[in-house]
N, C-alpha and C positions, 0 to 999 in steps of 0.2 A: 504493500500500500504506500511505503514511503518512497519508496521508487518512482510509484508511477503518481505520486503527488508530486514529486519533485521535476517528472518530467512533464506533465502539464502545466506548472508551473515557466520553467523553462520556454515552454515552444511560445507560449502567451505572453511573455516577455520578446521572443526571438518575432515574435508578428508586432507587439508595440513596439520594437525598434525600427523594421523595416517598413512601419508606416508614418512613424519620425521622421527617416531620411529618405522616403519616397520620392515626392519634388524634387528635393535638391540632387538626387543621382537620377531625374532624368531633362531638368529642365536647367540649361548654363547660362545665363544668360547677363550681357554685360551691360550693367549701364552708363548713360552718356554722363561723363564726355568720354569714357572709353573709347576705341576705335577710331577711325579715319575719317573725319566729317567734311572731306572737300569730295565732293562729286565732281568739282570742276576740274581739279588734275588729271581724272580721267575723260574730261572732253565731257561732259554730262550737264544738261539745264536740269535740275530738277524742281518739282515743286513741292515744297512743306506742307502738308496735311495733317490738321488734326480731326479724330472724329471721337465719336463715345459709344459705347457699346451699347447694347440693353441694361448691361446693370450698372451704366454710370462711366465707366472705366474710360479714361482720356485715353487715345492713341494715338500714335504718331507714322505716318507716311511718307515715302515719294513718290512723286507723281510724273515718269518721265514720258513728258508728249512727244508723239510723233504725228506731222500734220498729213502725214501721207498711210497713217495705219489703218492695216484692213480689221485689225482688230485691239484689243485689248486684255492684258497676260495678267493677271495678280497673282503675284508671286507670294508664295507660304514658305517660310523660308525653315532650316532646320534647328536644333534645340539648344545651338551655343552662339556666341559672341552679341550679335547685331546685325541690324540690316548695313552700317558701314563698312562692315565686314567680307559683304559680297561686290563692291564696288567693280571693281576689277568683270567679273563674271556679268552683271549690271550694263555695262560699258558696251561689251558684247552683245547680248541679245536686241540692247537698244539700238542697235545697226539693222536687226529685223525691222519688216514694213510693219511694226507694231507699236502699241503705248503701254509701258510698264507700270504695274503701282508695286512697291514692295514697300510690306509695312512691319510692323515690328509688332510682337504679342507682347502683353503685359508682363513689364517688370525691366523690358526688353527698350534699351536705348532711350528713348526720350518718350518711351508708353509707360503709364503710370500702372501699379497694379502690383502684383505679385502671381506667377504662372502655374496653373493646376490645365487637369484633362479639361475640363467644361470650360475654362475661362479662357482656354487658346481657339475652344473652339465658337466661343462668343465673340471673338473676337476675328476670327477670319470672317463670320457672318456680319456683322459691322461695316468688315473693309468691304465688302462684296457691295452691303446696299449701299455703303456712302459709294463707292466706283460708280456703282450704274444712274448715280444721278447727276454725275458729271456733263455737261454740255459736250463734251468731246467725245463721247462715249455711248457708244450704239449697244445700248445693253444687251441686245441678241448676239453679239457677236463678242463675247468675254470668254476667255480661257485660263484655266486652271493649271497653276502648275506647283506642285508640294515637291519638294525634296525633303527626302530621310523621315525624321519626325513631322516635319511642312506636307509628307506625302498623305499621312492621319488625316491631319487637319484638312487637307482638302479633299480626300474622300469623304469626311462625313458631311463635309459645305455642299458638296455637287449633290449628299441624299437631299439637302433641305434647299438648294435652288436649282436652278435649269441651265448649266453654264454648256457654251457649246464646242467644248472638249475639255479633255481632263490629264494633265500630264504628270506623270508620278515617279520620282529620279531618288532610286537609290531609296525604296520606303519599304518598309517591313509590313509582316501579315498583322503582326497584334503585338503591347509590350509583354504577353504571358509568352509569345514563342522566343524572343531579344531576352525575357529575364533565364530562362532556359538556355540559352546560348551563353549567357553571362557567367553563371555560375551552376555550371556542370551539369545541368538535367534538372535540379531542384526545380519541382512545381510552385515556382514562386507566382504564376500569376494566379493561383490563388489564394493567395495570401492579399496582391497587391490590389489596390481600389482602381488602377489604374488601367485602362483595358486598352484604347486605341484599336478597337478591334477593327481594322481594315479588311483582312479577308471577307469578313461577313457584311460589312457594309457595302464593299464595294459591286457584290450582287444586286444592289437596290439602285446602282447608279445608270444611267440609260443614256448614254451619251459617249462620244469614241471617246477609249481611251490609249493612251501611249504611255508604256513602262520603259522608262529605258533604266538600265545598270549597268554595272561594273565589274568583269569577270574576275577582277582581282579584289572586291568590297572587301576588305578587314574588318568593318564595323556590323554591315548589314548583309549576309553571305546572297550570293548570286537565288539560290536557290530558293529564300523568300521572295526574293522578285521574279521569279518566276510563279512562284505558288499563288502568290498575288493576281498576276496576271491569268493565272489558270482561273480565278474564281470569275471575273469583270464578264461584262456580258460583252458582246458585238456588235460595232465594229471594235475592233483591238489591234493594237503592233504592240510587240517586242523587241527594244531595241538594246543590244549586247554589244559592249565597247570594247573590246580588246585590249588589257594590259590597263584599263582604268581602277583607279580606288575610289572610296566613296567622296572623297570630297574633289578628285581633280581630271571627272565626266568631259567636262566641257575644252577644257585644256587638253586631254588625252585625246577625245575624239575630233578637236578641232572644228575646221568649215564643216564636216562630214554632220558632225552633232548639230549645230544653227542652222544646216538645209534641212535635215530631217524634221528637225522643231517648227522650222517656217512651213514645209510640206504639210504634216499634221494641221497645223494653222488654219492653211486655206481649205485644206479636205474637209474641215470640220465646220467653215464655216457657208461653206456652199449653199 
């Protein structure tokens, strides 16, 4: 009996730790003035945007226009630094015939707040509707695109709006299959509150979508981006980068990645 009081004891201490440091081992996020805040080093106009969530929460945006875009990308960006942090990668895609907004989830750069499941994802729903009331912006023709952790958040955006496509770089199936990866097999996702569950959501999503990964992911293995994309309905591409890791897709694959990314674009917005 004292055994097995001591190890009940134990495990219910071992789940109130690991819901202590839940957040903070999945969400990194750096506030301003951390990071690189000139856009214009890299040749970039941007615009300052603030908006508020439904539960109040101020955020913070950029808004880069293109006056020749055939559409419009919001970018969900992944679970450490900042959105100054993508600058560079930023620079790039705004050479597409497109308009970018990349915004920052609470807690995150110059967004107020502090970052859980539900309030990253109040928050990508926020930027969607401040986006489509921009004057510049033809709200039928908006595209999704989530990296890593960013790739969560915008699969569960696309269940609750109607975006017209959906791009997902280097994003896992759920955080219960990433806690499993992490520490050896242990069934931590159920322990953890924290679900991200993507495979299952992104059956409910009805609009193309585009996986692309990294056959060399160190963080998020090739094979959840794939799993992933097995669940999505049709139309679908897979798009597998040769010799890419998770964060250096776009660098690895070069022009080859921003044609494919502009191609999906127009396909999708037909």
């Amino acid at each position: 009996m004292k055994f097995a009081l001591t190890l009940v004891v134990f495990l219910l201490l071992f789940v109130l730790f690991i819901r202590l440091i839940e957040n903070k081992s999945i969400f990194f996020p750096s506030k301003f003035p951390a990071g690189y805040w000139q856009p214009e080093a890299f040749g970039l106009t941007v615009r300052d945007c603030f908006f508020k969530t439904a539960d109040g929460v101020r955020l913070h945006g950029w808004f880069v226009k293109n006056d020749s875009a055939a559409a419009t990308l919001i970018w969900c960006t992944g679970n450490a630094g900042n959105i100054s942090d993508r600058l560079d990668n930023l620079a790039r895609l705004a050479k597409l015939p497109i308009s970018v907004f990349i915004f920052g989830y609470r807690g995150y750069g110059k967004s107020e707040g502090t970052p859980d499941e539900e309030g990253v994802y109040q928050d990508a729903l926020a930027a969607y509707d401040y986006v489509a009331t921009l004057p510049e912006v033809n709200s039928d023709k908006i595209v999704l695109f989530g990296q890593s952790l960013g790739g969560a958040v915008a699969v569960d955006l696309a269940t609750k709006r109607k975006p017209a496509g959906l791009i997902l770089e280097a994003t896992f199936t759920s955080a219960g299959d990433m806690a499993k990866l992490a520490f050896g097999g242990l069934p931590l996702g159920m322990i953890i509150k924290t679900k991200f569950d993507s495979v299952k959501k992104v059956a409910q999503v009805h609009t193309p979508v585009l996986v692309i990964h990294g056959d060399r992911d160190g963080t998020v293995p090739l094979q959840l981006g794939r799993q992933l994309f097995a669940a999505a309905n049709v139309p679908k591409e897979f798009y597998e980068i040769a010799g890419a890791d998770h964060n250096d897709t776009y660098i690895v694959g070069g022009q080859a990645y921003f044609d494919r990314i502009s191609r999906f674009i127009d396909n999708s917005i037909k």
